[in-house]
C-alpha positions in Angstrom: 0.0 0.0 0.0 1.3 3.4 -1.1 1.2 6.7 0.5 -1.1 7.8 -2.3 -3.6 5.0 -1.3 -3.1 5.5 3.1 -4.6 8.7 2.0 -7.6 7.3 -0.1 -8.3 5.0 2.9 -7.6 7.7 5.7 -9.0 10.5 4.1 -7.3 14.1 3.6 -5.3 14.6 6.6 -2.9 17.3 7.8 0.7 17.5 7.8 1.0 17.0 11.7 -1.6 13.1 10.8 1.2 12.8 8.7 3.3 10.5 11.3 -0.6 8.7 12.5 -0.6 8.0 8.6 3.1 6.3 8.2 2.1 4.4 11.2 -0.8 3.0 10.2 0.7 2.4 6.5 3.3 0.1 8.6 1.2 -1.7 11.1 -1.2 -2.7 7.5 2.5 -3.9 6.1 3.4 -6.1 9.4 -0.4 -7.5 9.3 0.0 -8.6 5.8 3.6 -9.8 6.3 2.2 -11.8 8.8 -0.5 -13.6 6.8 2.1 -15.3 5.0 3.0 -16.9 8.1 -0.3 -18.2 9.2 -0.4 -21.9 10.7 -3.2 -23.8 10.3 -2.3 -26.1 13.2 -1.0 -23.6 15.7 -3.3 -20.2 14.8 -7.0 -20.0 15.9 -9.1 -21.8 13.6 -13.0 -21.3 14.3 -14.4 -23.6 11.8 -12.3 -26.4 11.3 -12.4 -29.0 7.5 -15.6 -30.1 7.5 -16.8 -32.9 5.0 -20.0 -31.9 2.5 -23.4 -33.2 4.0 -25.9 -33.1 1.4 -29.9 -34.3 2.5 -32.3 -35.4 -0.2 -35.4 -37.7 -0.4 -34.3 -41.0 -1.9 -36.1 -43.1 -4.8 -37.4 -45.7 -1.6 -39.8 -42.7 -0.6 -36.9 -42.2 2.8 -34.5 -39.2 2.9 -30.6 -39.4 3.0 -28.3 -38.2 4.7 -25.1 -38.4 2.7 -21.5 -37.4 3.5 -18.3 -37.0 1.2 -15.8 -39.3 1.9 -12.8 -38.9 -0.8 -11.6 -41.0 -1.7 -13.2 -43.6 -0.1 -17.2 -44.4 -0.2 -19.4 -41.8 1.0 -21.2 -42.3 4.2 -25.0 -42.8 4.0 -27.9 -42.9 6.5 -31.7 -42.9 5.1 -34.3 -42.2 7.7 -37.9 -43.0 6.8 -39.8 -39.7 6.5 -42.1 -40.4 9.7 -39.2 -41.0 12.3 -37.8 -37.5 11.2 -39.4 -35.9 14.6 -37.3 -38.4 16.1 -34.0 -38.0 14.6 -34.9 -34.0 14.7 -35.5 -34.0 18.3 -32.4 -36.3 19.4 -30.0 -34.0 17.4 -31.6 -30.6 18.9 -30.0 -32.5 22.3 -26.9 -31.9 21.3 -27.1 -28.2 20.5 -25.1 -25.7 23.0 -28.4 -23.9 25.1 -28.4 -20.4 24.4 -28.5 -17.7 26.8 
C-alpha cells in the first residue's frame, strides 16, 4: 500500500496526521507480512475442514443423509420420513443452550 492509497483509505489529513498516517501504512505492512506466516495447526481456527453433508429424499420414498468421503465411499444414513421428529429432536439434544 502506497502513501497515495493511506490517504484514499484515511482520508485528507494534515501534515501533523502525517506521522498517525506512516504508522498505520506500517502496522497494515506487518499485518499482511504476517499472513504469510499463518499456521493452520497452531493459529485459531473457528471452523475447522468439514466434510460436505448433502440431505435429499431418496427413490425408496426415505431421505438421505449423505457425506463426502474422498476417496473412499461416502457415508449414508436414510431415515424414513415419519421418524424424522425423532431424529430431529435427538440432534436438537446436542445443540449448546443459548443464553
Amino acid at each position: 500500500m502506497s502513501v497515495a492509497n493511506g490517504a484514499e483509505l484515511f482520508g485528507n489529513q494534515s501534515k501533523t496526521d502525517g506521522i498517525a498516517e506512516i504508522q498505520l501504512l506500517q502496522d497494515a505492512s506487518i499485518a499482511a507480512s504476517r499472513s504469510n506466516d499463518f499456521d493452520w495447526h497452531n493459529d485459531p481456527v473457528l471452523i475447522p475442514e468439514q466434510p460436505a453433508i448433502a440431505i435429499y429424499p431418496n427413490s425408496g420414498g426415505s431421505l438421505t443423509i449423505r457425506q463426502h468421503q474422498w476417496p473412499s465411499d461416502d457415508s449414508i444414513v436414510t431415515v424414513n420420513f415419519d421418524c424424522l421428529g425423532s431424529l430431529i429432536e435427538g440432534l436438537q439434544r446436542y445443540l449448546p443452550e443459548s443464553g
